[in-house]
PDB file as gemmi writes it, atoms N, CA and C in Angstrom:
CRYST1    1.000    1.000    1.000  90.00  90.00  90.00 P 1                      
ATOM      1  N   UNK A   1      13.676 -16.667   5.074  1.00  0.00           N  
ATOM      2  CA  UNK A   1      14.444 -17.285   4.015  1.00  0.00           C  
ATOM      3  C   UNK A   1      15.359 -18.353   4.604  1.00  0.00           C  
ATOM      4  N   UNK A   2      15.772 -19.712   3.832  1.00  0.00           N  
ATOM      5  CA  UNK A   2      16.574 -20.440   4.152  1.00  0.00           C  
ATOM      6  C   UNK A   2      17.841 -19.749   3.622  1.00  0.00           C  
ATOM      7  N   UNK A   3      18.850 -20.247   4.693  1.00  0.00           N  
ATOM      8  CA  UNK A   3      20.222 -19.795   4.740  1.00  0.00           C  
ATOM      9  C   UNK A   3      20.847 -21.258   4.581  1.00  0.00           C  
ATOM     10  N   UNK A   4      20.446 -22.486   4.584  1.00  0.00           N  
ATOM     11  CA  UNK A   4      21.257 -23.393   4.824  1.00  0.00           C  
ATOM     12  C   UNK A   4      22.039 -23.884   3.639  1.00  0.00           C  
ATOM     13  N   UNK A   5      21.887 -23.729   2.591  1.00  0.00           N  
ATOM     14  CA  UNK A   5      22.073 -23.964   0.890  1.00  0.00           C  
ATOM     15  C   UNK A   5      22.029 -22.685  -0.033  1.00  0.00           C  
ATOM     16  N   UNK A   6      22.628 -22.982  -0.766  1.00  0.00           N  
ATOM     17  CA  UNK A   6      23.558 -21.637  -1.661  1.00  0.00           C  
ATOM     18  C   UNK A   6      21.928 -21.912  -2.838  1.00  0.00           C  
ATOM     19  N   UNK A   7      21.109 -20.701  -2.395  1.00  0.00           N  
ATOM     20  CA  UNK A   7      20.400 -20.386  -3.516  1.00  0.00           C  
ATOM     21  C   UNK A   7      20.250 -20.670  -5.342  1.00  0.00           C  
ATOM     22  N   UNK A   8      19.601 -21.076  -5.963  1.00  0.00           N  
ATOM     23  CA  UNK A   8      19.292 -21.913  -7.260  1.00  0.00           C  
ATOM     24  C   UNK A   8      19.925 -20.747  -7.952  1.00  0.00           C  
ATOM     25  N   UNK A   9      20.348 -20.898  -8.839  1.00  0.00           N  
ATOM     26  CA  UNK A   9      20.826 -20.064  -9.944  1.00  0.00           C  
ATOM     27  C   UNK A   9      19.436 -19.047 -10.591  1.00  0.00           C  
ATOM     28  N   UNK A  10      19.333 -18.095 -10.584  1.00  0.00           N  
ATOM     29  CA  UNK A  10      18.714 -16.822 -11.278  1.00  0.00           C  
ATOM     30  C   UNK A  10      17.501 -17.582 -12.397  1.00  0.00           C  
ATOM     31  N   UNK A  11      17.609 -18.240 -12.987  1.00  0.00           N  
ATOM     32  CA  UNK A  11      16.932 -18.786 -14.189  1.00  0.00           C  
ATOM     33  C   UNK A  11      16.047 -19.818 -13.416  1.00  0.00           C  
ATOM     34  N   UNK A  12      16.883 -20.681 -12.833  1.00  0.00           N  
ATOM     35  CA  UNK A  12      15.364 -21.500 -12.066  1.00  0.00           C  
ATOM     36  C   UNK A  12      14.793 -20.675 -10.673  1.00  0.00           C  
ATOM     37  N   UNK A  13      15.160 -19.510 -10.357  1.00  0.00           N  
ATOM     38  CA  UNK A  13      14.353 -18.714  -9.504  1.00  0.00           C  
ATOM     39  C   UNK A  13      13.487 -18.209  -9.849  1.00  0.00           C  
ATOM     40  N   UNK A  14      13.851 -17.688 -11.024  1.00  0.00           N  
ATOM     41  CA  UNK A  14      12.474 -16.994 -11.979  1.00  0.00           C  
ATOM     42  C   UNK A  14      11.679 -18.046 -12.591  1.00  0.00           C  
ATOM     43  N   UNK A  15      11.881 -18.886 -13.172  1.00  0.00           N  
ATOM     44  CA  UNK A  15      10.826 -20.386 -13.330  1.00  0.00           C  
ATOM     45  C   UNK A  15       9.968 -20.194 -12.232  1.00  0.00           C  
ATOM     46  N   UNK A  16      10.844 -20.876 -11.246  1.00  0.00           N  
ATOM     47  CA  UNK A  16       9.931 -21.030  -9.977  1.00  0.00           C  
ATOM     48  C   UNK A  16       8.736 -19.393  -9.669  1.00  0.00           C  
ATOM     49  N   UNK A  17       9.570 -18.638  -9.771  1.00  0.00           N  
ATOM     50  CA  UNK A  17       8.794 -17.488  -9.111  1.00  0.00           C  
ATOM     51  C   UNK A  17       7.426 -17.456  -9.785  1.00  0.00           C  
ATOM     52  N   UNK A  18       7.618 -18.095 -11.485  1.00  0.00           N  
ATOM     53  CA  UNK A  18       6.650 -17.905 -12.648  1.00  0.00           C  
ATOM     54  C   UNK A  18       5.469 -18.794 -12.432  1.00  0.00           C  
ATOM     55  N   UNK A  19       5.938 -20.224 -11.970  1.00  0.00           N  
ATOM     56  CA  UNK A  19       5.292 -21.176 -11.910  1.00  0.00           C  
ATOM     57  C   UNK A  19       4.070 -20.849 -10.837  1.00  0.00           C  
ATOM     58  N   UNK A  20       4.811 -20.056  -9.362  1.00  0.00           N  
ATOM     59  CA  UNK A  20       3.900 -20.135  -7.982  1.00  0.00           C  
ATOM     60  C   UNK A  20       3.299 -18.994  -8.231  1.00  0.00           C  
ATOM     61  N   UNK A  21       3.544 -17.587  -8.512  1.00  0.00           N  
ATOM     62  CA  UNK A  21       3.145 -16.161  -8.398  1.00  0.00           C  
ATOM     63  C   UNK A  21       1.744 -16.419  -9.531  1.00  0.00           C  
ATOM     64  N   UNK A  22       0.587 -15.690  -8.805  1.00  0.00           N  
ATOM     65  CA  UNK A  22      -0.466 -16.122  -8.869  1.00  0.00           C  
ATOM     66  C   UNK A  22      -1.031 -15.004  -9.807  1.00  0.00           C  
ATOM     67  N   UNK A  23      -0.588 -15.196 -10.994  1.00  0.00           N  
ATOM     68  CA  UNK A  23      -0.838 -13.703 -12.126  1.00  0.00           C  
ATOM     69  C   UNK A  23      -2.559 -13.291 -12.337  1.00  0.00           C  
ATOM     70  N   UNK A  24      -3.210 -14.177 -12.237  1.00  0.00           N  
ATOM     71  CA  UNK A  24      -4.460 -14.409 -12.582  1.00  0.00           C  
ATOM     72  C   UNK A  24      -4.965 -13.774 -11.879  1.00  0.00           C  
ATOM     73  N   UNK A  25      -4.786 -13.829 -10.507  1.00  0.00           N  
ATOM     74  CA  UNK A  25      -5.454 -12.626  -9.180  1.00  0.00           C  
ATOM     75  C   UNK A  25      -5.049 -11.814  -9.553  1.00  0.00           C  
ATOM     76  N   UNK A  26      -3.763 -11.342 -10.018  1.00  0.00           N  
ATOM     77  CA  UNK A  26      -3.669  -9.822 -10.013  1.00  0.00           C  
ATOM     78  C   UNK A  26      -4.458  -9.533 -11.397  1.00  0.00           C  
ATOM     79  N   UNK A  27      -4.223 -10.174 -12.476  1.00  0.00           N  
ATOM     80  CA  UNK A  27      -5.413  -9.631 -13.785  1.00  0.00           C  
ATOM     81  C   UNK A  27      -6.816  -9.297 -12.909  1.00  0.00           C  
ATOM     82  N   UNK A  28      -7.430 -10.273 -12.487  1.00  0.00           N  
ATOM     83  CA  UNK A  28      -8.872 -10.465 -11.945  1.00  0.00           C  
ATOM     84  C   UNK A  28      -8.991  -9.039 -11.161  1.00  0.00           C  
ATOM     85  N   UNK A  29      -7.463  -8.431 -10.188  1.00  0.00           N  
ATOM     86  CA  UNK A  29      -7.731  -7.547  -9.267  1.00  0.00           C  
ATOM     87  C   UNK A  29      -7.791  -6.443 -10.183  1.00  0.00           C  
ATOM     88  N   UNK A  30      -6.642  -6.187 -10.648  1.00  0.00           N  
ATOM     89  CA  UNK A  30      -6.411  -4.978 -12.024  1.00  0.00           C  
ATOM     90  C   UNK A  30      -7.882  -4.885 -12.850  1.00  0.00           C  
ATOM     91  N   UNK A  31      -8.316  -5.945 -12.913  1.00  0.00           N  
ATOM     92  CA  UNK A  31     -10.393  -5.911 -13.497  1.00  0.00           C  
ATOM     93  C   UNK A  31     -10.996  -5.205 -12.659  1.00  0.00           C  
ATOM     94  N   UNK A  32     -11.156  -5.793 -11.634  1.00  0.00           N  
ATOM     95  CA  UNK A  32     -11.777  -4.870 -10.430  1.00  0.00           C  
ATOM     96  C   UNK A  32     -12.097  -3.263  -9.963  1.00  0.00           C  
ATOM     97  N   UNK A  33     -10.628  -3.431 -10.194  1.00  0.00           N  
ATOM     98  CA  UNK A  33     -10.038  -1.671  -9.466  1.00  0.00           C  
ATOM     99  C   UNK A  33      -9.848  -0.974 -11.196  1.00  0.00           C  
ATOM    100  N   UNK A  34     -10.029  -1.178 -12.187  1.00  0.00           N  
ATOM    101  CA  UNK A  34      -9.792  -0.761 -13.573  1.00  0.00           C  
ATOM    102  C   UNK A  34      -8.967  -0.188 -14.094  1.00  0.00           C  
ATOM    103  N   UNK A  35      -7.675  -1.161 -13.409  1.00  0.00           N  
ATOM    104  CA  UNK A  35      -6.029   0.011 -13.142  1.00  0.00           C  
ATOM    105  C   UNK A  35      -5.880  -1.013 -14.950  1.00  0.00           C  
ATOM    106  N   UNK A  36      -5.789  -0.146 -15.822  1.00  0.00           N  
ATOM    107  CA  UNK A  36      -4.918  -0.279 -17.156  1.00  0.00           C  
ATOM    108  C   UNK A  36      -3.562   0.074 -17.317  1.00  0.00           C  
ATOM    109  N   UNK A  37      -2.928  -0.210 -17.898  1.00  0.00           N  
ATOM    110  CA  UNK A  37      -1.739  -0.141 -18.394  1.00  0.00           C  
ATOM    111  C   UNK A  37      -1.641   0.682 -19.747  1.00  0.00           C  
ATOM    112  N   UNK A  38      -1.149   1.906 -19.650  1.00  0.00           N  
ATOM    113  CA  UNK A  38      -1.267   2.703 -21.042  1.00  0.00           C  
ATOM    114  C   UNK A  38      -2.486   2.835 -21.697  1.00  0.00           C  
ATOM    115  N   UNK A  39      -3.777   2.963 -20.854  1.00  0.00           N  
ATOM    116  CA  UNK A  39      -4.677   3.157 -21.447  1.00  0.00           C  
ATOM    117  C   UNK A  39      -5.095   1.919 -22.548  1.00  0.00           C  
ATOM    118  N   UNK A  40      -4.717   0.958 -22.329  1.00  0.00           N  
ATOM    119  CA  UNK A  40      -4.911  -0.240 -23.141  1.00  0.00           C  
ATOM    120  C   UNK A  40      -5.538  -1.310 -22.844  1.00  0.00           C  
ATOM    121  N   UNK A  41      -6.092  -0.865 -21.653  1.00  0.00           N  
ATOM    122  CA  UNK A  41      -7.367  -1.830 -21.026  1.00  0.00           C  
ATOM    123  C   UNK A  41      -6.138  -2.949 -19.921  1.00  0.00           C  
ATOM    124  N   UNK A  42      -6.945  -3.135 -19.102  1.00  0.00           N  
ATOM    125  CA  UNK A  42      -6.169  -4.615 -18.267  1.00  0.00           C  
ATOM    126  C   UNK A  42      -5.661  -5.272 -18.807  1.00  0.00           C  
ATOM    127  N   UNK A  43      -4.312  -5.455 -19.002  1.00  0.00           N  
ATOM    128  CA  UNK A  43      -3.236  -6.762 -19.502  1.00  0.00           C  
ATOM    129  C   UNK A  43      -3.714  -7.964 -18.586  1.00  0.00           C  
ATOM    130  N   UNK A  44      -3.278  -8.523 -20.410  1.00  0.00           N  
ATOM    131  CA  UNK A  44      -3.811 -10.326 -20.168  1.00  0.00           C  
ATOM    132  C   UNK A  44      -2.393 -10.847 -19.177  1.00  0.00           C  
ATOM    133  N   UNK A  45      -2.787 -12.059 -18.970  1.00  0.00           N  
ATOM    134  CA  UNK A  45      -2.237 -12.992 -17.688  1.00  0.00           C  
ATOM    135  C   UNK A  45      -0.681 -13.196 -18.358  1.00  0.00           C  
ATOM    136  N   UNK A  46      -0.243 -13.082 -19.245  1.00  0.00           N  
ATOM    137  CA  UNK A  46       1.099 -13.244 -20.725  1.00  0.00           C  
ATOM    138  C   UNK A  46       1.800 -12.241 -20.564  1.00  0.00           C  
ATOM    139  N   UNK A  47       0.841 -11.085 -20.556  1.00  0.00           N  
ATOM    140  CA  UNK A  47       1.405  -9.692 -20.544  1.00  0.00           C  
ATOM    141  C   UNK A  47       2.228  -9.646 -19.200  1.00  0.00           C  
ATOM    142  N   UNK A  48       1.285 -10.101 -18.139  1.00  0.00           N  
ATOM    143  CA  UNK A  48       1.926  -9.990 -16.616  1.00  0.00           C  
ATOM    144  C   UNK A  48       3.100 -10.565 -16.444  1.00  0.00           C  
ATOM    145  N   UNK A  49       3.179 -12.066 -17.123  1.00  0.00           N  
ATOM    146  CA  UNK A  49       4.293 -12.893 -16.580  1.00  0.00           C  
ATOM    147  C   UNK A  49       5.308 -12.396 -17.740  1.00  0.00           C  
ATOM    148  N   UNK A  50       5.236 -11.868 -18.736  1.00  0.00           N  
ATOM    149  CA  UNK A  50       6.194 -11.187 -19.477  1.00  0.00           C  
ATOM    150  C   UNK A  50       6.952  -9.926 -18.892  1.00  0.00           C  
ATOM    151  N   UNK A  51       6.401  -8.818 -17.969  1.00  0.00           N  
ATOM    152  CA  UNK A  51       6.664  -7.250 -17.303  1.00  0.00           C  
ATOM    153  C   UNK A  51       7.083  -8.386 -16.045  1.00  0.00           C  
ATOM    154  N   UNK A  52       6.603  -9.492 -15.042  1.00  0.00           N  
ATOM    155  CA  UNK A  52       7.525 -10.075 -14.541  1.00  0.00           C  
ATOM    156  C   UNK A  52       8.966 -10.919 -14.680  1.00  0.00           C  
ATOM    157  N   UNK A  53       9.086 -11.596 -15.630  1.00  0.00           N  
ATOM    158  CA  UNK A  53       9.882 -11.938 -16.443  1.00  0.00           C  
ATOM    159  C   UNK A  53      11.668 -10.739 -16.811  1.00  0.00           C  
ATOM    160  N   UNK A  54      10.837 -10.076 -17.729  1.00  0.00           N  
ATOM    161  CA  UNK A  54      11.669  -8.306 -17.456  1.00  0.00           C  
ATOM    162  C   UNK A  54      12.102  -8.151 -16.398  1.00  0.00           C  
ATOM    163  N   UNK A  55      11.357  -7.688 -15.369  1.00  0.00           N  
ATOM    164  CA  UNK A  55      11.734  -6.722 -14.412  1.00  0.00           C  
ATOM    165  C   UNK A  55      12.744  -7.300 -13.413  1.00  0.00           C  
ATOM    166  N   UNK A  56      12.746  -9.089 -13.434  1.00  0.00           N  
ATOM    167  CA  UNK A  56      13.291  -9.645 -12.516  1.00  0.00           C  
ATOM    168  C   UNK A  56      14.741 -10.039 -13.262  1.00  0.00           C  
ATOM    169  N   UNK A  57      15.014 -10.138 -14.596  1.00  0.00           N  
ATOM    170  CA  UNK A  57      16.076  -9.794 -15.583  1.00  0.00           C  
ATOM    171  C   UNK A  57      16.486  -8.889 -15.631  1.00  0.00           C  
ATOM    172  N   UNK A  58      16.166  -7.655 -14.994  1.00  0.00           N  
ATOM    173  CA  UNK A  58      17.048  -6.109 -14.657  1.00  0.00           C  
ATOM    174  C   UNK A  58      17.389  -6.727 -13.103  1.00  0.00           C  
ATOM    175  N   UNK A  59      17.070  -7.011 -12.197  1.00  0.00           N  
ATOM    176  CA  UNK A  59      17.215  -7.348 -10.856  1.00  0.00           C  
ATOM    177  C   UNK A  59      18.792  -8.150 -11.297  1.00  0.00           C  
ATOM    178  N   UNK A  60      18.406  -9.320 -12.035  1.00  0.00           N  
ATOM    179  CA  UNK A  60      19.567 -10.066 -11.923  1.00  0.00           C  
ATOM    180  C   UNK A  60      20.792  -9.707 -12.895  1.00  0.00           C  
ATOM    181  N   UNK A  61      20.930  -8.800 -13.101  1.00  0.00           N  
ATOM    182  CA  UNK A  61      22.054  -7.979 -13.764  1.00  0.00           C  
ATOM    183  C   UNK A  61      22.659  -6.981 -12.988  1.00  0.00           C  
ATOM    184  N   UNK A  62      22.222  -6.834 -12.077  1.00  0.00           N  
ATOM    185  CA  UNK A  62      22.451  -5.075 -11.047  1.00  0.00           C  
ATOM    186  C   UNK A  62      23.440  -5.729 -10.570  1.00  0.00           C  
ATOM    187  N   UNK A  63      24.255  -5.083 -10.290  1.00  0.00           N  
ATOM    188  CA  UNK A  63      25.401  -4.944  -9.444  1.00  0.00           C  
ATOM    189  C   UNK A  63      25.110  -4.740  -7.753  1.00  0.00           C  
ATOM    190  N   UNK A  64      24.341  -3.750  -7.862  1.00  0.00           N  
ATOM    191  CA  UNK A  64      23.689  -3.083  -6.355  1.00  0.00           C  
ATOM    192  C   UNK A  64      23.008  -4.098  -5.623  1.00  0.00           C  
ATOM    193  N   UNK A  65      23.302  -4.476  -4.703  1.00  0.00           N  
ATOM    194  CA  UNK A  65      22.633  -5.565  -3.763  1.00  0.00           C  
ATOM    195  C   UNK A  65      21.273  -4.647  -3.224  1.00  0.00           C  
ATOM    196  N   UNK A  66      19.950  -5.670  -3.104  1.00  0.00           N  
ATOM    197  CA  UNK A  66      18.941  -4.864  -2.314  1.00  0.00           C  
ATOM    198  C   UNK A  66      18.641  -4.041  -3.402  1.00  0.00           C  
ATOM    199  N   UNK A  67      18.780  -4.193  -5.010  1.00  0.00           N  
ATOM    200  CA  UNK A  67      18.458  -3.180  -5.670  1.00  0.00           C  
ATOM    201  C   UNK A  67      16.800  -3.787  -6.255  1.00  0.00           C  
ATOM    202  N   UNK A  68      15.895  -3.395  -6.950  1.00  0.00           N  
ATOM    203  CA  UNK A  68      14.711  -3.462  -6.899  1.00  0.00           C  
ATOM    204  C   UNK A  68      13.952  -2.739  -8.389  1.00  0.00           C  
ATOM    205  N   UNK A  69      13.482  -3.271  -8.787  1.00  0.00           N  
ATOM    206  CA  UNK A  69      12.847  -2.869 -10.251  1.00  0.00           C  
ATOM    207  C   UNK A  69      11.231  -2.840 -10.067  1.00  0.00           C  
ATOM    208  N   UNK A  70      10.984  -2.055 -10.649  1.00  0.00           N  
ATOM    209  CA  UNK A  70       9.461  -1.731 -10.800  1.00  0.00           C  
ATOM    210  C   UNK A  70       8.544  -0.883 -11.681  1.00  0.00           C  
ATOM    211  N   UNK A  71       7.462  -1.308 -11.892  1.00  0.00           N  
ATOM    212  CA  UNK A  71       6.971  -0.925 -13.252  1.00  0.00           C  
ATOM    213  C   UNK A  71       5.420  -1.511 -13.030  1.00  0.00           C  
ATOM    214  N   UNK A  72       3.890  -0.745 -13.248  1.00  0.00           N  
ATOM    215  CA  UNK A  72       2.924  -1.204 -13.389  1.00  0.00           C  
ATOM    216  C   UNK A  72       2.089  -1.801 -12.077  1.00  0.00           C  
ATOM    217  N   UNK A  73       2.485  -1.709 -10.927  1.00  0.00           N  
ATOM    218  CA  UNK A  73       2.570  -2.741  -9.729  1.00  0.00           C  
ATOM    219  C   UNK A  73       3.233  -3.677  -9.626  1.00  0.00           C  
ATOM    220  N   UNK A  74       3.798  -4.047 -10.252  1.00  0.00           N  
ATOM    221  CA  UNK A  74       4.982  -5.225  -9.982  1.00  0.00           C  
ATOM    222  C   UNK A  74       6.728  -4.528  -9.513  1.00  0.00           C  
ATOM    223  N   UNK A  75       6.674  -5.410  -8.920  1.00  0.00           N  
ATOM    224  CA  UNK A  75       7.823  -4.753  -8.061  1.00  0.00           C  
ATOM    225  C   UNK A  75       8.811  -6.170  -7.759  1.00  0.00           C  
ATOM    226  N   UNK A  76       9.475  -6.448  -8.735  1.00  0.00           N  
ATOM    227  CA  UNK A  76      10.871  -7.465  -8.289  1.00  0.00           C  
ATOM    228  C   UNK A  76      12.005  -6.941  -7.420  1.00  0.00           C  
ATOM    229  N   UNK A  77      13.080  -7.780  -6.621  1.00  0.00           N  
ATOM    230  CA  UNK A  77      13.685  -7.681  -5.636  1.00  0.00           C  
ATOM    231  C   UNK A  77      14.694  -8.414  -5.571  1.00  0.00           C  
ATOM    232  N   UNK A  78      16.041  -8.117  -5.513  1.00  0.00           N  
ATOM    233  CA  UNK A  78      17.426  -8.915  -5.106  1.00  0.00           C  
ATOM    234  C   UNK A  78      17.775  -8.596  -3.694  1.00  0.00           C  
ATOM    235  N   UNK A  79      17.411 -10.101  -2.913  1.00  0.00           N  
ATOM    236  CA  UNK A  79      17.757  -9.663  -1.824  1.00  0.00           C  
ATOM    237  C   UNK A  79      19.516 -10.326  -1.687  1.00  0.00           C  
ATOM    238  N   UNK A  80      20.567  -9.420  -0.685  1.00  0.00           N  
ATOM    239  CA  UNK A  80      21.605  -9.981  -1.420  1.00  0.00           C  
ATOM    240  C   UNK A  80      21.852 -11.322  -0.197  1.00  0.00           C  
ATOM    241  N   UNK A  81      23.125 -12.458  -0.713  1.00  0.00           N  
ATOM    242  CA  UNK A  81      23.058 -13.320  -0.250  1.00  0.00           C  
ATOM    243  C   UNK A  81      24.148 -13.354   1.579  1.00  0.00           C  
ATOM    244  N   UNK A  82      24.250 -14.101   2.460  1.00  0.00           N  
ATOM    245  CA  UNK A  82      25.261 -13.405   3.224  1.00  0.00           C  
ATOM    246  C   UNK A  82      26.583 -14.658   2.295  1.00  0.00           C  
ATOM    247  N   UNK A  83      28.037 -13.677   3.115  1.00  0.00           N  
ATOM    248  CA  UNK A  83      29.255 -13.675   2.703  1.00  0.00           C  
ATOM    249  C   UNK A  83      29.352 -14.894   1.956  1.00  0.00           C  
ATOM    250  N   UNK A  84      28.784 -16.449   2.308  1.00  0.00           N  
ATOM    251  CA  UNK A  84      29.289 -17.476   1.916  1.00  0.00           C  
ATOM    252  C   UNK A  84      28.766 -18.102   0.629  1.00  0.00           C  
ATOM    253  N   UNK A  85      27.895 -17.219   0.355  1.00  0.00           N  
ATOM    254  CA  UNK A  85      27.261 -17.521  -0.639  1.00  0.00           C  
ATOM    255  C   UNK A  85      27.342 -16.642  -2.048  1.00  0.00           C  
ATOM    256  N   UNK A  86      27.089 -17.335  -3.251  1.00  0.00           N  
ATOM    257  CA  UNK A  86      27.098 -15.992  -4.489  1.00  0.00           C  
ATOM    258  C   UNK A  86      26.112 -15.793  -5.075  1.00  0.00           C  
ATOM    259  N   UNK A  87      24.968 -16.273  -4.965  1.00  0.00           N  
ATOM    260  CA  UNK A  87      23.505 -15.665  -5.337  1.00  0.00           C  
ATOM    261  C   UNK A  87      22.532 -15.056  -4.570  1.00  0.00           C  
ATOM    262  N   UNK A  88      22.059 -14.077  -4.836  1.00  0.00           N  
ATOM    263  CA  UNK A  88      21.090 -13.942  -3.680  1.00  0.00           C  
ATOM    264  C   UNK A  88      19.860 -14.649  -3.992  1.00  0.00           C  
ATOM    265  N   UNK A  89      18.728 -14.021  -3.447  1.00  0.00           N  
ATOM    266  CA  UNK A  89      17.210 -14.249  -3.672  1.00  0.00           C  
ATOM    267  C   UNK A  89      16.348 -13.442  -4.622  1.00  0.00           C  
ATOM    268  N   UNK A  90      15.743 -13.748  -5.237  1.00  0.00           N  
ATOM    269  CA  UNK A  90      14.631 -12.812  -6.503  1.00  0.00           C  
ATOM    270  C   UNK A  90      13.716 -13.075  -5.012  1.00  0.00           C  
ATOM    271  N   UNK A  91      12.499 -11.684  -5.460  1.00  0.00           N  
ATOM    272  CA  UNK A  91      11.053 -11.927  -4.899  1.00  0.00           C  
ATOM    273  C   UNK A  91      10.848 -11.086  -5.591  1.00  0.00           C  
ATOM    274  N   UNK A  92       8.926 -11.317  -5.867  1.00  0.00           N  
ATOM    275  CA  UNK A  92       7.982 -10.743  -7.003  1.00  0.00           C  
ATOM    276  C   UNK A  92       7.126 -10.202  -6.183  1.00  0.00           C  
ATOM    277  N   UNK A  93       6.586  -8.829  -6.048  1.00  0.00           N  
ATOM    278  CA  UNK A  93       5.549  -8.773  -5.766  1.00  0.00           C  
ATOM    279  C   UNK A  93       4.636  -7.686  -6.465  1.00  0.00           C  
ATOM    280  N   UNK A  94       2.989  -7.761  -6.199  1.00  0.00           N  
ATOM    281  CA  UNK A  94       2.327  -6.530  -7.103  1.00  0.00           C  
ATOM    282  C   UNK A  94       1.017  -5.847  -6.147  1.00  0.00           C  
ATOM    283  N   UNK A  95       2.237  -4.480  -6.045  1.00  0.00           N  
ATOM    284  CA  UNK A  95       1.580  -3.482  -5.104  1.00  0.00           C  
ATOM    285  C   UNK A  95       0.296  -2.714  -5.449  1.00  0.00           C  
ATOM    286  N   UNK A  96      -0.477  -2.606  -4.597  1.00  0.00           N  
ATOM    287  CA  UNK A  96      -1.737  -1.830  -5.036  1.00  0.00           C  
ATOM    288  C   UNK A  96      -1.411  -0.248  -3.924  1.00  0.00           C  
ATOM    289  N   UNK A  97      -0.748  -0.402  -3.013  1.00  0.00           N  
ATOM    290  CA  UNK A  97      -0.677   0.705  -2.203  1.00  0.00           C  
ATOM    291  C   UNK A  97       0.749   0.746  -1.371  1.00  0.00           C  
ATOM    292  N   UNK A  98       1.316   1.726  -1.695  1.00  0.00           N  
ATOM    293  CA  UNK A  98       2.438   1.606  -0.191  1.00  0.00           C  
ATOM    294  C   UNK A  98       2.526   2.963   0.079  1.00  0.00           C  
ATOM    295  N   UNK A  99       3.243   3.682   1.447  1.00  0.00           N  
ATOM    296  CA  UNK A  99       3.958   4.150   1.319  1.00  0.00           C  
ATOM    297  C   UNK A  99       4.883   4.597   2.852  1.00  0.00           C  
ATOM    298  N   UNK A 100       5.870   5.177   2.218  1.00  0.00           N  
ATOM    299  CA  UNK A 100       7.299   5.400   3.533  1.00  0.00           C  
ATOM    300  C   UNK A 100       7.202   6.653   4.622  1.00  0.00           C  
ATOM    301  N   UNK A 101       7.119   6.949   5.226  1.00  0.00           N  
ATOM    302  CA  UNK A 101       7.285   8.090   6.231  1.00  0.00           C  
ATOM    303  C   UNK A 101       8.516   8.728   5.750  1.00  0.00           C  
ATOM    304  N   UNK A 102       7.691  10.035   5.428  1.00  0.00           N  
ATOM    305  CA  UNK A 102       8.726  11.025   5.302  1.00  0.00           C  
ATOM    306  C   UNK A 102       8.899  11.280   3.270  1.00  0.00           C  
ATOM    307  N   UNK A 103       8.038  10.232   2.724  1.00  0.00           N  
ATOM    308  CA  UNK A 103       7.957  10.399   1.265  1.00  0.00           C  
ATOM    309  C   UNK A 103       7.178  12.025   0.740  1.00  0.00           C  
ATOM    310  N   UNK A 104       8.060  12.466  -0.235  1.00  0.00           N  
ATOM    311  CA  UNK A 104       7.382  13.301  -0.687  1.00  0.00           C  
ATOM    312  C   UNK A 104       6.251  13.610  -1.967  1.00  0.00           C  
ATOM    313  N   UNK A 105       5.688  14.387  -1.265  1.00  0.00           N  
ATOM    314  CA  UNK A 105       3.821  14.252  -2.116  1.00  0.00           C  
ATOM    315  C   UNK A 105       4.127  14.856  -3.044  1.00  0.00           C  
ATOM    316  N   UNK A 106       3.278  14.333  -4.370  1.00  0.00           N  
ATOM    317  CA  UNK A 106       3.918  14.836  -5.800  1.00  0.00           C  
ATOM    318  C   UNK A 106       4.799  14.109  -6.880  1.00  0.00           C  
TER     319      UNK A 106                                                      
END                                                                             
């Protein structure tokens, strides 16, 4: 991440995030692997950038730095900013697999 400039305000981060994040692969992948959403068949490419949209609008309301929203495979992110700055960073991403050492099964 650049540190040299005080991060865009929340609204053109999410533009931006909307504009580059490549929704269409993940529909095409979600086709693939036949991961539905509520039993309602694969959400269209609208649906995606809408549950992104959301999730990154709970991010930018939190108080909690490093706090993180998620829902469906999509997984938004506030990373927080250092001292001199007052915004942090959004990031989008949509997980097909993770997991932590030491997570419990179940």
């Amino acid at each position: 991440m650049k540190w040299f400039t005080q991060p865009p305000s929340y609204p053109v981060q999410i533009r931006h995030i909307l504009k580059t994040f490549d929704f269409q692969r993940v529909a095409e992948s979600m086709e693939q692997m036949g991961w539905q959403w509520r039993e309602e068949g694969v959400p269209k490419v609208n649906q995606l950038e809408e549950t992104a949209v959301y999730l990154l609008g709970l991010v930018t309301q939190a108080e909690n730095p490093m706090m993180e929203a998620m829902t469906g495979g999509f997984r938004a992110f506030y990373f927080e900013p250092p001292a001199r700055f007052r915004r942090g960073v959004l990031a989008l991403s949509f997980e097909v697999a993770s997991y932590v050492y030491g997570e419990e099964e179940g």
